[in-house]
C-alpha positions as CSV (number, residue, x, y, z in Angstrom):
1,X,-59.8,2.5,-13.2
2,X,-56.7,4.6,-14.1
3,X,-53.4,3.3,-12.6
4,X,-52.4,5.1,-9.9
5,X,-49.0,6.1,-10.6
6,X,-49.6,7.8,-14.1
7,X,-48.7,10.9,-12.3
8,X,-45.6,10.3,-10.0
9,X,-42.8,12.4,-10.8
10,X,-39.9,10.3,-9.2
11,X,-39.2,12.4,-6.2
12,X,-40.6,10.8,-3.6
13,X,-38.8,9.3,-0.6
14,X,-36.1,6.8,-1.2
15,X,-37.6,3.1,-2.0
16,X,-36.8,1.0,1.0
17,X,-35.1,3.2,3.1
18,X,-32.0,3.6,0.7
19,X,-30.6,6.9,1.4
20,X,-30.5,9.6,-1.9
21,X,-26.8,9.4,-4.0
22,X,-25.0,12.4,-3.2
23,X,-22.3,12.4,-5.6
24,X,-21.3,11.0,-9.4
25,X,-18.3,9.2,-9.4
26,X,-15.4,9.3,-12.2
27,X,-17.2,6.8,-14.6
28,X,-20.5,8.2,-14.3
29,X,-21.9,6.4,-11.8
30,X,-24.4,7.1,-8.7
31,X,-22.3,7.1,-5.4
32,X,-22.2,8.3,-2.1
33,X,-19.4,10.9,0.0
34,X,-17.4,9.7,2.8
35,X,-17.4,11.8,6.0
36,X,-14.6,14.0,5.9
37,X,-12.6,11.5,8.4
38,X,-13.5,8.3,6.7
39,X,-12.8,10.1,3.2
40,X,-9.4,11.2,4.6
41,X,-8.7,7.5,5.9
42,X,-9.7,5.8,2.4
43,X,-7.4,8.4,0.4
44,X,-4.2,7.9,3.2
45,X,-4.6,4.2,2.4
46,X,-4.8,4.3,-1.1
47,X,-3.4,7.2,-3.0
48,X,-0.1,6.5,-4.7
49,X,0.0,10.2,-6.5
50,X,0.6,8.7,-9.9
51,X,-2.1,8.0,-12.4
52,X,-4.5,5.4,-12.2
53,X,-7.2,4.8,-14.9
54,X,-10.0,7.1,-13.7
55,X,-7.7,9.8,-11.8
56,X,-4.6,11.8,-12.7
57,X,-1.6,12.3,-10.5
58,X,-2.1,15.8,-9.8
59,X,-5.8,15.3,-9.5
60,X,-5.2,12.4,-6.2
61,X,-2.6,15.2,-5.1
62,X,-5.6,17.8,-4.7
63,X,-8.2,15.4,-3.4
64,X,-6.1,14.1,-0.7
65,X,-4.8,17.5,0.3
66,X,-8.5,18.7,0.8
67,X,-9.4,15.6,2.2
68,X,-6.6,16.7,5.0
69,X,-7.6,20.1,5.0
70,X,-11.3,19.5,5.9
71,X,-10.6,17.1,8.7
72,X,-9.4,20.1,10.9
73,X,-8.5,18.0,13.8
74,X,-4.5,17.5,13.8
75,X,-4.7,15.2,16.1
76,X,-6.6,12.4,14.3
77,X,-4.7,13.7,10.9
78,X,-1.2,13.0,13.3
79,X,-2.9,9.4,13.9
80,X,-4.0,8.9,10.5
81,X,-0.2,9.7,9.3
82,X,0.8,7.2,11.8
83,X,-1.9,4.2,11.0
84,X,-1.2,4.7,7.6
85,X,2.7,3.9,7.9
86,X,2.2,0.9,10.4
87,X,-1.3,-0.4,9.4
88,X,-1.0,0.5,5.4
89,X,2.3,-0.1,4.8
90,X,2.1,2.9,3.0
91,X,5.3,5.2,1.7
92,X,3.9,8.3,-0.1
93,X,0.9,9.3,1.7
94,X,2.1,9.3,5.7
95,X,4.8,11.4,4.9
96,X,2.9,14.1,2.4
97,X,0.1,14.1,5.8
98,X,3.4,14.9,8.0
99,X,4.6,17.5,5.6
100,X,1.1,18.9,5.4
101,X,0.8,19.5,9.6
102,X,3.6,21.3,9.6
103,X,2.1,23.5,6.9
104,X,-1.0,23.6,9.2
105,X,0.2,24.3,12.4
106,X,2.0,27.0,10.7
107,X,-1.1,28.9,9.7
108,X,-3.0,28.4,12.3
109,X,-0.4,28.5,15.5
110,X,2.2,30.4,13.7
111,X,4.8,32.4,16.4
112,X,2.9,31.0,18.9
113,X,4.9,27.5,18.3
114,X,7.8,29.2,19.6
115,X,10.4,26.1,20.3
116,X,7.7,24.2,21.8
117,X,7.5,20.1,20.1
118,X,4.6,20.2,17.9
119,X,2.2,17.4,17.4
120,X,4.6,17.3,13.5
121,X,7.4,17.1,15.4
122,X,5.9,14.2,18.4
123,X,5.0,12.2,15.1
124,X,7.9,13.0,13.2
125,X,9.8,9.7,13.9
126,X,6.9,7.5,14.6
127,X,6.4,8.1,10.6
128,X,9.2,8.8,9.3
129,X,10.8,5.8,10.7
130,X,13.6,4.9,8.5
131,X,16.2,6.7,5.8
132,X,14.1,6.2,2.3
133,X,10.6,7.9,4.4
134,X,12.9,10.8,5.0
135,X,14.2,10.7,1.7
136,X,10.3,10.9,0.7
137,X,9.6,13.6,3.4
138,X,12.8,16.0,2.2
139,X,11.8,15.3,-1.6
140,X,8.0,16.3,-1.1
141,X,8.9,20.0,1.1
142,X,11.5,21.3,-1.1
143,X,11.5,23.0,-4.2
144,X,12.4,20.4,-7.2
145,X,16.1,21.1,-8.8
146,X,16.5,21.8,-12.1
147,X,17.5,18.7,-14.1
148,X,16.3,16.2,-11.3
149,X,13.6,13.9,-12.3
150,X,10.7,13.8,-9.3
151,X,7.7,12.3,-9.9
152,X,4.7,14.1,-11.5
153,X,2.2,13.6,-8.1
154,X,5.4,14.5,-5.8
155,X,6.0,17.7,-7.8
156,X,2.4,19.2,-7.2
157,X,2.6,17.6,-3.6
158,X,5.9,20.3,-3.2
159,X,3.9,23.2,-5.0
160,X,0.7,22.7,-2.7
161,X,2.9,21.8,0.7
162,X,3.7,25.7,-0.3
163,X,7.6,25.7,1.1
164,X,10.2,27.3,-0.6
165,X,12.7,26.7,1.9
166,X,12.9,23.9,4.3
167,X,12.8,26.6,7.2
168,X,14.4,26.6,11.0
169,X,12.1,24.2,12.5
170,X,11.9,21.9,9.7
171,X,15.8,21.6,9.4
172,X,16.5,21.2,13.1
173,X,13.4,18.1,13.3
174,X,15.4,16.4,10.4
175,X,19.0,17.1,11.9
176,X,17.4,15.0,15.4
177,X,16.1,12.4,13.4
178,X,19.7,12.0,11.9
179,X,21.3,11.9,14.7
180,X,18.9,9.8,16.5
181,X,19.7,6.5,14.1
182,X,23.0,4.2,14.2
183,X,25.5,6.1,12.8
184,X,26.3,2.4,10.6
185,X,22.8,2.3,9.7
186,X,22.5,5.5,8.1
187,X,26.5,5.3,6.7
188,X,25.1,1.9,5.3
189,X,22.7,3.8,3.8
190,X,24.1,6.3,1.9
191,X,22.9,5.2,-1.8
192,X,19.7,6.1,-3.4
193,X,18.6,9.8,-5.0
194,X,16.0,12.0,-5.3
195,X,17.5,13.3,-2.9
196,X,20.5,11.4,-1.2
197,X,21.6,11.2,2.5
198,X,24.2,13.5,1.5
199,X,22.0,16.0,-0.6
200,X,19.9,15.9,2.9
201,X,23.0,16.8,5.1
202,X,24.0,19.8,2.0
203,X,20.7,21.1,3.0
204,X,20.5,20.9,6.5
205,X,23.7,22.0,7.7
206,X,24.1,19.6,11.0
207,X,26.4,20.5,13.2
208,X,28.6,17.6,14.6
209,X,29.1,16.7,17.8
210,X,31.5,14.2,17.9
211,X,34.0,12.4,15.6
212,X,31.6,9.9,14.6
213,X,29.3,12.3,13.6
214,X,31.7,14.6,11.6
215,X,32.8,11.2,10.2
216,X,29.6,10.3,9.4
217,X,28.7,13.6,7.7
218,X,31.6,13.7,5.8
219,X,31.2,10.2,4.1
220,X,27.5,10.8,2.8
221,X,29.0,13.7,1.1
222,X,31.5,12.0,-0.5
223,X,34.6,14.2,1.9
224,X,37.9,12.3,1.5
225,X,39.1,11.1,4.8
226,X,41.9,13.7,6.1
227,X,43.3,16.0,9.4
228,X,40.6,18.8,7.3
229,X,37.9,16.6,7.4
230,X,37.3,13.8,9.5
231,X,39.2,10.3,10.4
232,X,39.0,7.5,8.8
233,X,38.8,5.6,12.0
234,X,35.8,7.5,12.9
235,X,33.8,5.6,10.6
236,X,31.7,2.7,11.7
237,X,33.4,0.0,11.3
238,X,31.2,-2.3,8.9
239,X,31.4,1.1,6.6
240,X,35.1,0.1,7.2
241,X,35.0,-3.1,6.4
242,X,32.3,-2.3,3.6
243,X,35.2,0.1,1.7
244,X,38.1,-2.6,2.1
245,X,35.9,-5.0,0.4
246,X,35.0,-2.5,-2.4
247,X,38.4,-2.0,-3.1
248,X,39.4,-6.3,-3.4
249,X,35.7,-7.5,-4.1
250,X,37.1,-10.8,-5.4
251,X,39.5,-11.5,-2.7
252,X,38.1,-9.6,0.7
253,X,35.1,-11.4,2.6
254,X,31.5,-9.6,2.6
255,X,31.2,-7.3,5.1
256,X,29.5,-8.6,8.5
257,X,27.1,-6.0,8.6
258,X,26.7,-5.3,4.8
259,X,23.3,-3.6,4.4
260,X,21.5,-5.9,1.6
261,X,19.6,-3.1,-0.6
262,X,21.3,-0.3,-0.3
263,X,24.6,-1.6,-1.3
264,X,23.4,-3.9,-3.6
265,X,24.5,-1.8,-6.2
266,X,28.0,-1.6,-5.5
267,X,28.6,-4.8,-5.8
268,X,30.7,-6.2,-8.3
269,X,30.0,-8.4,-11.5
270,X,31.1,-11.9,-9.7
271,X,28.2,-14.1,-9.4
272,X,29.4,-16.1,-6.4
273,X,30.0,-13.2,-4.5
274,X,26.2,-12.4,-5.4
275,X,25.5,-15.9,-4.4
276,X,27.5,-15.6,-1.2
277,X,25.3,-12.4,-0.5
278,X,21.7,-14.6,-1.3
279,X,23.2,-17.3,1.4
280,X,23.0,-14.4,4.0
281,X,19.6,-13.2,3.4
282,X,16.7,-13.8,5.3
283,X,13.4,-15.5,4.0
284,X,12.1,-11.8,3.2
285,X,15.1,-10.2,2.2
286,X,15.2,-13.5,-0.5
287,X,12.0,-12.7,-1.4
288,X,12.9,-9.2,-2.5
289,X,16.0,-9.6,-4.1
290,X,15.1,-12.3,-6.6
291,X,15.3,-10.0,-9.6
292,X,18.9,-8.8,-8.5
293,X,20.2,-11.4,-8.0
294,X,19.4,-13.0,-11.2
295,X,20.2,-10.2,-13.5
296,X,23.5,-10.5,-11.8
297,X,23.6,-14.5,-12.3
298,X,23.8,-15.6,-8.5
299,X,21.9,-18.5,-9.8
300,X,24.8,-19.7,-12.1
301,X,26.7,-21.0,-9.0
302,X,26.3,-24.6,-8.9
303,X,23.7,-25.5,-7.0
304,X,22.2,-22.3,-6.4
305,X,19.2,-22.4,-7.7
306,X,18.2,-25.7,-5.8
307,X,19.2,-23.9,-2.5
308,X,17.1,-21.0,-3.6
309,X,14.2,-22.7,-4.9
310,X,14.6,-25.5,-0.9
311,X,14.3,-21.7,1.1
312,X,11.6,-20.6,-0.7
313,X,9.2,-23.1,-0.2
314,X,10.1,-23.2,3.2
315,X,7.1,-23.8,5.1
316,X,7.9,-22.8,8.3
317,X,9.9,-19.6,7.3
318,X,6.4,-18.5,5.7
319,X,4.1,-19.2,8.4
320,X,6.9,-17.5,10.5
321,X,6.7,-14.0,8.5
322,X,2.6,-14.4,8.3
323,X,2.9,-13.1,4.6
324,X,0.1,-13.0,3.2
325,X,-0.7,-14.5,-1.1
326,X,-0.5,-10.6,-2.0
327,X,2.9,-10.3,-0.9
328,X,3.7,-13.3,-2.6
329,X,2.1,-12.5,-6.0
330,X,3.8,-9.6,-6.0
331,X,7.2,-11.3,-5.6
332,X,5.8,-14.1,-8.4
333,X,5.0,-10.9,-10.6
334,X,8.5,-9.3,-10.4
335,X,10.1,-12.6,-12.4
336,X,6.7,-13.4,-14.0
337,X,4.5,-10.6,-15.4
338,X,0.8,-11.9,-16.3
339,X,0.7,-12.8,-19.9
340,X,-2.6,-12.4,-20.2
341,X,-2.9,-8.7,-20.2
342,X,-6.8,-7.6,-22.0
343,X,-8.2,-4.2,-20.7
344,X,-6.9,-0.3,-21.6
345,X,-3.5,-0.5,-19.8
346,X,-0.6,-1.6,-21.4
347,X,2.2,-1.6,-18.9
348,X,6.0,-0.9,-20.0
349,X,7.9,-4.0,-21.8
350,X,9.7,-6.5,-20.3
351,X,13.6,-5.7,-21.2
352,X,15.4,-7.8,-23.5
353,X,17.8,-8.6,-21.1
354,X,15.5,-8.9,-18.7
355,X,16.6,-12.3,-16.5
356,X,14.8,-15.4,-17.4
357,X,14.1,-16.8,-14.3
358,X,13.9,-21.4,-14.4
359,X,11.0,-23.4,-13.8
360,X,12.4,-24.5,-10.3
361,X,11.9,-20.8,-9.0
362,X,9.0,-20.2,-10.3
363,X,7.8,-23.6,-9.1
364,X,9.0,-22.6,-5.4
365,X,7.2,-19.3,-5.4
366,X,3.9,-20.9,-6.3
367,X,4.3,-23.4,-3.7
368,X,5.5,-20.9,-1.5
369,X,2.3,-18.9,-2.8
370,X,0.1,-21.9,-1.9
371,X,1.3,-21.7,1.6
372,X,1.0,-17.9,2.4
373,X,-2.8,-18.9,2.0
374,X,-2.8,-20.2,5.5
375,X,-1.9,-16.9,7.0
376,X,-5.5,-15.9,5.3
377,X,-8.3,-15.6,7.6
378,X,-11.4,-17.6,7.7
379,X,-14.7,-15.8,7.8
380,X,-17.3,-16.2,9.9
381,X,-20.7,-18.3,8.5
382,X,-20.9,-17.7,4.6
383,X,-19.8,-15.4,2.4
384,X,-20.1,-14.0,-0.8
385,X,-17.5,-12.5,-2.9
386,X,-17.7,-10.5,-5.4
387,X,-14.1,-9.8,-7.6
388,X,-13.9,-6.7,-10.4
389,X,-13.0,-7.8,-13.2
390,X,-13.7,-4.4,-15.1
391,X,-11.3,-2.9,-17.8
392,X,-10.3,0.0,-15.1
393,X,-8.9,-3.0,-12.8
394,X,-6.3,-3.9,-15.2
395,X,-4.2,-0.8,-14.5
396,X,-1.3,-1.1,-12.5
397,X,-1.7,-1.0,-8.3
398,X,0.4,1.4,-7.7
399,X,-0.6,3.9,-10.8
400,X,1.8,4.4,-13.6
401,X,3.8,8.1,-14.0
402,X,5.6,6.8,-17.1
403,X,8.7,6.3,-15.7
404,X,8.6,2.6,-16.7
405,X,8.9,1.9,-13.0
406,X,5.0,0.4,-12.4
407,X,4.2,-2.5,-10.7
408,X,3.8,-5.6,-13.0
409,X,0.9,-6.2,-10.4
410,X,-2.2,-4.9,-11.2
411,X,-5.5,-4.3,-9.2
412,X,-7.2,-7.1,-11.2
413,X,-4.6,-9.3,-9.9
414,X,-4.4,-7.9,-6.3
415,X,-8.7,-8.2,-5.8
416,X,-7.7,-11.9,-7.2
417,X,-5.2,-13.0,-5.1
418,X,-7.5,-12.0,-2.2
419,X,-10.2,-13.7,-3.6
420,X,-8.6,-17.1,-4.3
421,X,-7.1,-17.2,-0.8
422,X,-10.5,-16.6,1.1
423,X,-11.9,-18.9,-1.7
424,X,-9.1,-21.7,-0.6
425,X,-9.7,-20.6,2.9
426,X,-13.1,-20.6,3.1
427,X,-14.6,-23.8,0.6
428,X,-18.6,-22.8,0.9
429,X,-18.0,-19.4,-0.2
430,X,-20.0,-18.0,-3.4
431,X,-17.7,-16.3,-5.7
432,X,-19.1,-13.5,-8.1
433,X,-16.5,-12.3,-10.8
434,X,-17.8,-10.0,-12.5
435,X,-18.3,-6.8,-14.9
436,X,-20.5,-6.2,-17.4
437,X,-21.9,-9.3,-16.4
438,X,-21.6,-12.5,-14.2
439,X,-18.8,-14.7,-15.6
440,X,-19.0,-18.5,-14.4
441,X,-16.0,-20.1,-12.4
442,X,-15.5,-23.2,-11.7
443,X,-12.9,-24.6,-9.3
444,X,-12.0,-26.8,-6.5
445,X,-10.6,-26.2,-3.3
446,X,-7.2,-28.0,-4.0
447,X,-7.1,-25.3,-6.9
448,X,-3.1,-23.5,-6.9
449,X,-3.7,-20.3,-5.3
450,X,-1.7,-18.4,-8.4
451,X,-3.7,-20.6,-11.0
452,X,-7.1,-19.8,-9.7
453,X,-5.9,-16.1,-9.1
454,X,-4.8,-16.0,-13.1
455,X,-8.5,-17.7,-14.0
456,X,-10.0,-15.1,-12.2
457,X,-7.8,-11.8,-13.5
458,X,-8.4,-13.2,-17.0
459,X,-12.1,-12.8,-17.0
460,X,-13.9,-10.0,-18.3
461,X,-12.4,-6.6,-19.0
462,X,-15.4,-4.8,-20.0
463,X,-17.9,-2.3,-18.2
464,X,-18.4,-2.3,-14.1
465,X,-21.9,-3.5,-12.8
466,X,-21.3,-4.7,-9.2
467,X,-25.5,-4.5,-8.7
468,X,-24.8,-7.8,-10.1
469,X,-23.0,-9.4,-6.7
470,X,-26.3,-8.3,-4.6
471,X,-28.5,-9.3,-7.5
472,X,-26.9,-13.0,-7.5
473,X,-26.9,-13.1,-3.9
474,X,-30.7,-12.3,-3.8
475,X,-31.2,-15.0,-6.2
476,X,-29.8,-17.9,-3.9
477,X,-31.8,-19.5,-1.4
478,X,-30.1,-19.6,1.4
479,X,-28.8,-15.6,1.4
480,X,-25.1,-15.5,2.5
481,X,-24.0,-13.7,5.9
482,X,-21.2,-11.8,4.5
483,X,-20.3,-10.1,0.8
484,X,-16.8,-9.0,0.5
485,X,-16.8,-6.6,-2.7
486,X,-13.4,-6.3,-4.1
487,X,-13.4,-2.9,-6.4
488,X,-12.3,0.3,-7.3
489,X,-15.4,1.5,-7.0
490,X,-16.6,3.2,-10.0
491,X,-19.6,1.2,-10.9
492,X,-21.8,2.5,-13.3
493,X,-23.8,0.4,-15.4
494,X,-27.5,-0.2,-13.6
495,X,-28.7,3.1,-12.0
496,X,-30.5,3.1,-9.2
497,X,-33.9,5.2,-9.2
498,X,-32.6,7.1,-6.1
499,X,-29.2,5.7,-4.7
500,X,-26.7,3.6,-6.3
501,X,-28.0,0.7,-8.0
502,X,-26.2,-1.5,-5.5
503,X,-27.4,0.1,-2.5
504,X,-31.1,-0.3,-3.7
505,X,-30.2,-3.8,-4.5
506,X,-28.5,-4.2,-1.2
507,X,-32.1,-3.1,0.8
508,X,-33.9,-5.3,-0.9
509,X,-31.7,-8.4,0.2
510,X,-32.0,-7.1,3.7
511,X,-35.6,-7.1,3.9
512,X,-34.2,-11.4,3.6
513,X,-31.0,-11.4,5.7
514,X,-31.6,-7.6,8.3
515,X,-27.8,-9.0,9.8
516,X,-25.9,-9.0,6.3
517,X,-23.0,-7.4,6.3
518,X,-21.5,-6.0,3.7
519,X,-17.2,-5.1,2.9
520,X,-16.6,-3.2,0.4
521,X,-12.8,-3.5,-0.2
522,X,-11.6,0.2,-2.6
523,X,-8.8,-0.9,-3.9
524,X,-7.8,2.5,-5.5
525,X,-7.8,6.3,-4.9
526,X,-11.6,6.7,-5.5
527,X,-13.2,9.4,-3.1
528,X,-16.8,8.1,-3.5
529,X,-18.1,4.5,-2.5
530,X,-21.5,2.3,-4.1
531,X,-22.6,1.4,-0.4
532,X,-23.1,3.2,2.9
533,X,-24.5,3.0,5.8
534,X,-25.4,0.2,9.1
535,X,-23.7,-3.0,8.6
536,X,-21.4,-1.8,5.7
537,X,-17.5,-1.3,6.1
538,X,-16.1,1.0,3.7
539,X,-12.3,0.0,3.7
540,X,-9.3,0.3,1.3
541,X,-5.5,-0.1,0.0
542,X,-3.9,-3.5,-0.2
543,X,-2.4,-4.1,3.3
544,X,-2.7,-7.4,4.2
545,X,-2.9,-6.1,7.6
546,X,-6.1,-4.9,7.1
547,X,-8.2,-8.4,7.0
548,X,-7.7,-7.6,11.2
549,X,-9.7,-5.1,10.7
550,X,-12.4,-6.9,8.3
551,X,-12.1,-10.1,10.4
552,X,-13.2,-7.8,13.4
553,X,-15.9,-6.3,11.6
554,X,-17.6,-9.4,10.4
555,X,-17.7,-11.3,14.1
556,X,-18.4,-7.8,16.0
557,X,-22.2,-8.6,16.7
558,X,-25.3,-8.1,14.7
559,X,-26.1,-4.8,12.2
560,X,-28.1,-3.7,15.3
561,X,-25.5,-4.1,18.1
562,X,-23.0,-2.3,16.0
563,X,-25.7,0.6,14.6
564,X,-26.4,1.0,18.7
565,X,-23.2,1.2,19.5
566,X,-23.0,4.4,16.8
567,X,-19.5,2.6,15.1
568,X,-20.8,2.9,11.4
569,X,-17.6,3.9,10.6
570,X,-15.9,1.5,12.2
571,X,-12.4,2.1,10.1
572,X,-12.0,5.8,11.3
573,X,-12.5,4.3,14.8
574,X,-9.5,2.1,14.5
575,X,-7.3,5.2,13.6
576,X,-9.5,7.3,16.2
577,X,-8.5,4.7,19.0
578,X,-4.5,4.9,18.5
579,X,-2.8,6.5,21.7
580,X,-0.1,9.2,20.6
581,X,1.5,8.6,23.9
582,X,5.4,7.7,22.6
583,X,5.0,4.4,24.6
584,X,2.1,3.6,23.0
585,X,3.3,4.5,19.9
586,X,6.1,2.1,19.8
587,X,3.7,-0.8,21.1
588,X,1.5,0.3,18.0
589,X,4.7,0.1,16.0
590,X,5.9,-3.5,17.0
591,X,2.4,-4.5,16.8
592,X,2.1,-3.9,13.1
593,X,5.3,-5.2,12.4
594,X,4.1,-9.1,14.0
């Protein structure tokens, strides 16, 4: 008898349900499109508009401006803008999706704006919500000056935001946000580039009010005090204090009020005074600053470094600021690069005179490393979790322009850092790293956090097969309730005859477990996922805030209580459900910042 599918061609329906791959993603691979909203949310969370390995800066630019564009609701992209500041922690994109409404509410309301508040202009503080964002903001809507170096991604951002001015309305939003802040705030603030305070006030022409302000003005712009000008006494009076100590550094006091980055800088070459500053810095602010403060040898002072290395591993001060092991790797990272570095990137040297941190500070970051892990959530019934350990995941997190200013952190070491703390967090879980193949791991709970992290960054390097976590977990007994997929998402070794190959594989384990469910963590710029559909959560970017969001996912019912309750996408509800009510806004704000 002749077998009966001789003559199939292949183009049946989907095997199992699994819906048809729509799209090929940038390595090749069958994938799947976001909806415009949830394609929009994953590039707000995740684009840095600097190269990463699969995508050029210019490249994000264009995908996230048309991911903008084909929302066409500015009310969700306004609450995107602002979930993506608060929720993201993000820089770049919040204030390129703010630069872009006012570009759209141009073309479509045009006169009819009049001097009516716009929902650009409602948002405008919520996002741009301190002096650096409207650095960012100002930097992205004008036209780049000759000689000034501006990032590559920011570049085309200006050149598709399509201003060559900054224009009436856009100049009188950042003249109130100006004057809305502490006049010592933003006087503390006057350092930086690209542009400067005072390059902002050249451009905006503000018109001062009072004596403060013209004081004010007149100091970011580098005025003399003087009857043509503005008085001296006008000025706050840390800014005051601030300039008296400049001018005696080795015998005046610090300032009260001395604002800890920004004039960081101007401080002079005495490392007690440096020392003196580290005393009055918060856990954080510590944190932070260890780099600068060690270049300019605060940690010569006797005793220094035993005071730094006691504050560091201060338990309670950690549990306090609920930072999370990605935080902490990333301060770990800034003294420590990894030395094992295998894949295609190559990051930029460490400087010769680069400072040389001691064994005692190192030793206090990985305790204080082991700690953080508390602040980690622990998942519901089993899990599963699947780490990238891919040559593409070696680049840097936050993409690499060439200006020798990339994160020693890269996403091999972020999806680690997670990994290891649920791992710590969460004993029974199965842990699948992974590329061309499954790599074996052994470790014990009482594993450091940083040492199981730098086992599981070290593996691999080669192609990307996640097909592999759903094969494995197929192949245990007892199937797991949850697999966490930590990725960039460009699989593409093992095809799948009609989707991707881990969607096919994913159907089949559900024909054993219907209530999986499934994250699947993007930690870079990629505008096409591996999985979709009930039970799945598409998610990305490296907030630690956004376990909330996973935690929520995996304990919010079964598959079929959440398919009934139509909240497939359950990120894009999360921005969906933000209030743009002022009130709320500042709840929303404070919130986030917990």
């Amino acid at each position: 008898m002749p077998r009966q599918n001789v003559f199939q061609t292949g183009f049946g329906p989907p095997a199992g349900n699994v819906p048809r791959a729509t799209v090929r993603n940038e390595a090749g691979g069958k994938a799947y499109e976001y909806t415009p909203r949830a394609l929009a949310t994953q590039l707000a969370m995740t684009s840095v508009f600097r190269k990463s390995f699969y995508i050029e800066g210019d490249v994000q630019v264009t995908n996230f401006l048309n991911a903008i564009d084909a929302v066409g609701d500015l009310e969700f992209i306004a609450k995107l803008a602002i979930y993506a500041r608060h929720k993201g922690k993000m820089k770049d994109a919040p204030v390129a999706i703010l630069a872009r409404m006012f570009k759209l509410e141009k073309d479509t309301l045009g006169a009819a704006l009049g001097d009516d508040t716009s929902i650009a202009e409602h948002i405008f503080p919520f996002v741009v919500d301190a002096t650096n964002m409207l650095q960012k903001f100002v930097m992205m809507v004008r036209p780049s000056r000759a000689g000034q170096r501006i990032p590559e991604g920011q570049q085309m951002m200006s050149r598709l935001t399509e201003r060559r001015s900054l224009g009436t309305r856009m100049k009188r939003v950042i003249t109130n946000r100006l004057l809305s802040w502490d006049p010592a705030y933003v006087a503390s603030r006057k350092g930086g580039n690209r542009p400067s305070l005072g390059d902002i006030v050249k451009l905006v022409h503000p018109r001062p009010a009072t004596d403060e302000q013209r004081a004010l003005f007149g100091y970011l712009i580098d005025k003399e005090p003087g009857p043509e000008t503005y008085l001296y006494t006008a000025l706050p009076q840390s800014i005051r204090q601030l300039l008296a100590f400049l001018a005696d550094p080795e015998n005046k006091p610090l300032p009260e009020r001395m604002d800890i980055f920004q004039y960081i800088g101007q401080m002079p070459e005495v490392p007690a005074k440096w020392f003196e500053l580290a005393q009055k810095m918060s856990w954080t602010q510590l944190i932070k600053s260890l780099n600068t403060l060690g270049r300019h040898k605060a940690f010569e002072v006797a005793d220094a470094e035993a005071w730094a290395a006691t504050k560091l591993a201060e338990r309670a001060a950690i549990l306090k600021s609920r930072v999370f092991p990605t935080q902490m790797l990333a301060a770990y990272r800034a003294i420590q690069p990894a030395e094992s570095r295998h894949g295609w990137y190559q990051p930029t040297e460490r400087k010769p005179d680069a400072w040389n941190p001691s064994a005692m500070l190192k030793g206090a970051l990985a305790t204080a490393l082991d700690i953080s892990v508390e602040n980690a959530p622990q998942l519901p019934g089993r899990s599963l979790i699947g780490i990238d350990c891919s040559g593409s995941m070696t680049f840097s997190i936050t993409g690499d322009d060439g200006s020798g200013d990339a994160s020693a952190v890269r996403v091999v070491d972020c999806a680690a850092v997670f990994g290891a703390a649920l791992m710590r967090q969460n004993p029974d879980s199965v842990v699948v790293p992974y590329d061309g193949q499954i790599h074996p791991l052994r470790w014990l709970p009482s594993d450091p956090c940083l040492s199981l992290a730098d086992k599981i960054a070290d593996i691999g390097g080669g192609a990307t097969h996640t097909q592999l976590v759903f094969q494995k977990a197929n192949e245990l007994t007892n199937p797991p309730d949850n697999i966490i997929v930590l990725s960039d998402s460009e699989a593409w070794v093992g095809q799948g005859r009609y989707g991707s190959a881990s969607m096919e594989s994913l159907a089949r384990l559900k024909q054993r477990k219907p209530d999986v469910k499934v994250v699947c963590w993007n930690l870079q710029a990629t505008p096409s996922t591996q999985l979709t559909g009930p039970g799945v959560l598409n998610i990305g970017g490296w907030s630690d805030a956004l376990w909330d969001v996973v935690a929520n996912f995996l304990t919010s019912g079964t598959v079929d209580e959440v398919v009934a309750a139509e909240d497939v996408d359950v990120w894009v509800r999360e921005v969906e459900a933000i209030d743009l009510n002022p009130e709320a806004l500042t709840e929303f704000a404070k919130a986030c910042r917990r």
